[in-house]
N, C-alpha and C positions, 0 to 999 in steps of 0.2 A: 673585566677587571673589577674586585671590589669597591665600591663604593670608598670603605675608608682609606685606600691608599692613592686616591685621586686628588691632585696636585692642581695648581693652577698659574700658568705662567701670563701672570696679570698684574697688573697696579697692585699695589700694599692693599689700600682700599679693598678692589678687588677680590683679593686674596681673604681679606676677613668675612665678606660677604661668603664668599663661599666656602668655608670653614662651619660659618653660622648657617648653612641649607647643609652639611653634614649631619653638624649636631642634631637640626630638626629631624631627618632624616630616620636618626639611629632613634631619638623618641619616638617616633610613632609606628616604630619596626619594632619598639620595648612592647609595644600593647599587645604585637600578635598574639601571643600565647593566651592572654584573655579571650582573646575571639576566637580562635582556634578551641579552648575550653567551650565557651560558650556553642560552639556549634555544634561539637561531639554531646554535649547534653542536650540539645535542640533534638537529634539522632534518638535521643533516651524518651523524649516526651514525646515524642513526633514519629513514631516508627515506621508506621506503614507507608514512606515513602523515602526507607532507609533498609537497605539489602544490605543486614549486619548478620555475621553469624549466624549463615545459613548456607543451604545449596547454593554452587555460581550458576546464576541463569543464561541464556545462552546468549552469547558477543552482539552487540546488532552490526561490528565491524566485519565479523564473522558471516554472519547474514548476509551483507551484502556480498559478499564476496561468493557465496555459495550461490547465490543469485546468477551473478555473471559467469561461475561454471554453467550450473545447469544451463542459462540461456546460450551459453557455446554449445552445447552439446545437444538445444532444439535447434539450432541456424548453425551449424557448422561451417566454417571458411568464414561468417560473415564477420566475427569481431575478432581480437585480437590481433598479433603481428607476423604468422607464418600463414603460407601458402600452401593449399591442402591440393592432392592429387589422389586416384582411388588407389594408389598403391602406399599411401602415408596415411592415408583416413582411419584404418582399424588401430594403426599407434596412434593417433593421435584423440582418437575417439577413449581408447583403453587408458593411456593417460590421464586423458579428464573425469574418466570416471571412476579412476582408483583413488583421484583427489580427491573427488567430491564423495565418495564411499567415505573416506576416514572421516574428512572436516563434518558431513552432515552425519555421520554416526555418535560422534562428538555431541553436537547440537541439540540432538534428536535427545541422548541422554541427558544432557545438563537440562531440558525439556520437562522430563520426566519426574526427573529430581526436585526440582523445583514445582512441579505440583502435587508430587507426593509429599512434599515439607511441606506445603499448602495447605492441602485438605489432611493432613497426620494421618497421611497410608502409610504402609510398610512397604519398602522397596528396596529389592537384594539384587536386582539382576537390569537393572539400570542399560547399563552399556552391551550387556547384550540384545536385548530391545532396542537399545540405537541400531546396532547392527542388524538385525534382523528387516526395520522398515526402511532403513536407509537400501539395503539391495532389494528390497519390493520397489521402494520407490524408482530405482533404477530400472527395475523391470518395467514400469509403466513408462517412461518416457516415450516410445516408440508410442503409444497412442497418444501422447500428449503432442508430436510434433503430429502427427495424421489432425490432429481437431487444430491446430494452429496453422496447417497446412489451408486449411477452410477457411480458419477468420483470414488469412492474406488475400484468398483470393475474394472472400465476401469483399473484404475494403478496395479490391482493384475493379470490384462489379458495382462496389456501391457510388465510388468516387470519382469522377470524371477527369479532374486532377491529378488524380496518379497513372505517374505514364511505365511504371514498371512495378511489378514485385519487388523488387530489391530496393526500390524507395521507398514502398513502404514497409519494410524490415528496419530498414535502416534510421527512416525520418515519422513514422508513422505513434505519436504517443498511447493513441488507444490500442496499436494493437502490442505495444511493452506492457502496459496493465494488464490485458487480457492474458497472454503467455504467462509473465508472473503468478496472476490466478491462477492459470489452471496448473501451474506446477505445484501453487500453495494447496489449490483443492485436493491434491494427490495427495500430499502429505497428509490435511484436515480427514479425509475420508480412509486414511490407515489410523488416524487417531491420536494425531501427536500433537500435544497441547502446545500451545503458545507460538511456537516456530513458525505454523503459516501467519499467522497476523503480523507478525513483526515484517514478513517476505511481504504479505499486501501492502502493510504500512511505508513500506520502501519504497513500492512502486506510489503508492498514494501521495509520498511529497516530490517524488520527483515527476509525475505528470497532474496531479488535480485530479486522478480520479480514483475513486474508492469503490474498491468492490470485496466484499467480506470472501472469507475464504470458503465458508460454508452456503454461499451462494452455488444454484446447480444450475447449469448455463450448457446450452445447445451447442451445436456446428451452426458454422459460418456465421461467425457473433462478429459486427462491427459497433465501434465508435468513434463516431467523424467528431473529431476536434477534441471533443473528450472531457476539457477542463470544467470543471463540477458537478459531473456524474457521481452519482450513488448509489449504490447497489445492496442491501442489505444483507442479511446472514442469512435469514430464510426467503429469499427472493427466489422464483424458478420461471428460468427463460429458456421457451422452445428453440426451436432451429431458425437459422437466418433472420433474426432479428438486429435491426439497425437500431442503435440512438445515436441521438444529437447533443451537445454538452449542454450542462447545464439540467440533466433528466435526474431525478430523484426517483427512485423506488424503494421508499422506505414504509416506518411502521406507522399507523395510523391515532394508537394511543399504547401506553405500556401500562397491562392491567398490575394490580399491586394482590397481593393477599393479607388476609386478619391482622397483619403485626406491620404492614404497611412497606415491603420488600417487594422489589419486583419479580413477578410471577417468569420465571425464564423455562425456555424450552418448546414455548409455541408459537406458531406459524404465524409473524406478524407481519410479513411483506409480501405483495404481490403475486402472482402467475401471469407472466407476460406467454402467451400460446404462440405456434408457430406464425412466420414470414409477418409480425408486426413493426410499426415504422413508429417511434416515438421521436416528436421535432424537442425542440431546443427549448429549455426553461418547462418543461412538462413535469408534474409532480403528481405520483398514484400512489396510493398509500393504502394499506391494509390488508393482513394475510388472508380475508376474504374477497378480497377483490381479481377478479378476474379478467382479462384485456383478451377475446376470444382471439380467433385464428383471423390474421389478413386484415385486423383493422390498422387504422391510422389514427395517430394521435396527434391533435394539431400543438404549433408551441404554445408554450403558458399552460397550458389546458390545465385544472386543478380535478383529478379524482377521486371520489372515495365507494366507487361501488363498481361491480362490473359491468363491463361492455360485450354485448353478445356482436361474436365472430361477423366480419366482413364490415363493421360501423366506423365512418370516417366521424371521427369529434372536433371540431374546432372552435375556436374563441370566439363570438361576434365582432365584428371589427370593431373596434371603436370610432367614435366619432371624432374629425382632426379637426381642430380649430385654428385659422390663419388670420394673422395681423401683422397690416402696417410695422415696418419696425418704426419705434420712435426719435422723434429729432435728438440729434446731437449722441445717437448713439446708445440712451436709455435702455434702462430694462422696464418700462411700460407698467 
């Protein structure tokens, strides 16, 4: 009900009082239009954080949604509300991927568009280029559940705690990050800008862990726990490697060039080599650094150079210091 046609069955008193929180009401509703002005000019002096009068860039509503197709279509039967049997599996399989054709053809081009208006390319054939990597990208699925196939079972060998597969499908946060990756690296490694970051950054706020899309990652990839893992854009990890949350694999420094812009396009993060174990709070950084085959990294461990294959690293202990608590409860 509007505002001015509200009535008050109250004292006289009463009644003036609330007559007087109308009036004020309808004043400070008279300003909108100034702020409203004020903000659309803000837009004018302030641009590059105002998507005016340009390509529409693609939904991040959309995103996610393209998210939970594709992830029905790695785990079939396991999410949504119908029961799959192998004689409903090819409709329902065909189904999900005639949606996720249209909606990610869509995506793919509003993608494209958007960094053709970017960089002031010329771009005529937009939506046909959606189409085209959108059914490549369908085509790869089948290896992408085969390498997801591995990180389950990696996390059912790595974890003691898990007493099934299907719990960790179900409840397991690193291996949703991991799957998102690598359906985003699918996309990233056909070339389509913007789309895998926004799919990583999805999974990144709903579990703590970040792994770039352009990250190039092995079979049987676990992460136990997961929350504040990092993974960078040029990171590359072999096969069966574990972390623990909390592991950084980032850049070491970001070199600049003559006019003071960061130099982009080279190899600033790690090589983690096959069957390495990174503990919890470990941070390695630098596209020259190297973590060989089969070593261990212990927690905290801070690196900035490589470690030749089969080297267990860890923190010295520190030293624990124990006292008396003090009277009355004190903090000493």
């Amino acid at each position: 009900m509007d505002s001015d046609t509200l009535t008050c069955a109250r004292p006289d008193v009463e009644q003036e009082a609330c007559q007087t929180e109308q009036e004020h009401q309808k004043e400070h509703r008279s300003r909108l239009p100034e702020a409203v002005e004020r903000l659309v000019e803000s837009c004018r002096t302030v641009p590059h954080i105002a998507h005016v009068d340009t390509a529409l860039i693609p939904s991040k509503e959309e995103v996610t949604d393209l998210v939970r197709l594709a992830i029905r279509l790695v785990f079939p039967g396991f999410f949504g509300h119908q029961e799959l049997d192998w004689n409903s599996l090819p409709y329902r399989v065909g189904q999900g991927a005639a949606e996720l054709f249209d909606r990610l053809s869509l995506q793919i081009a509003r993608s494209i568009r958007h960094e053709c208006r970017r960089t002031e390319s010329l771009c005529t054939h937009c939506l046909d280029t959606g189409q085209k990597q959108a059914i490549d990208f369908l085509y790869r699925l089948p290896k992408v559940r085969e390498l997801v196939s591995g990180d389950v079972v990696a996390a059912y060998r790595g974890d003691p705690a898990a007493k099934s597969y299907d719990e960790i499908v179900f409840c397991y946060p690193g291996l949703y990050a991991i799957a998102v990756y690598r359906l985003a690296h699918e996309l990233w490694d056909l070339g389509v800008p913007l789309l895998p970051r926004m799919m990583t950054e999805l999974a990144h706020g709903e579990t703590g862990i970040d792994i770039h899309p352009g990250a190039r990652i092995g079979r049987e990839f676990f992460i136990d726990h997961g929350t504040g893992v990092v993974i960078g854009e040029t990171t590359e990890i072999g096969d069966r490697v574990t972390l623990y949350q909390g592991v950084t694999l980032g850049a070491l420094s970001f070199p600049r060039d003559e006019r003071g812009d960061l130099v982009r396009g080279r190899k600033r993060h790690p090589t983690i080599e096959d069957d390495v174990i990174i503990y919890s709070g470990a941070t390695i950084l630098g596209g020259d650094t190297v973590i060989g085959r089969g070593c261990v990294i212990g927690g905290n461990v801070w690196l900035t150079e490589s470690v030749p294959p089969g080297t267990k690293v860890t923190m010295k202990a520190p030293e624990l210091v124990y006292r008396p608590a003090p009277p009355n409860g004190g903090a000493g």
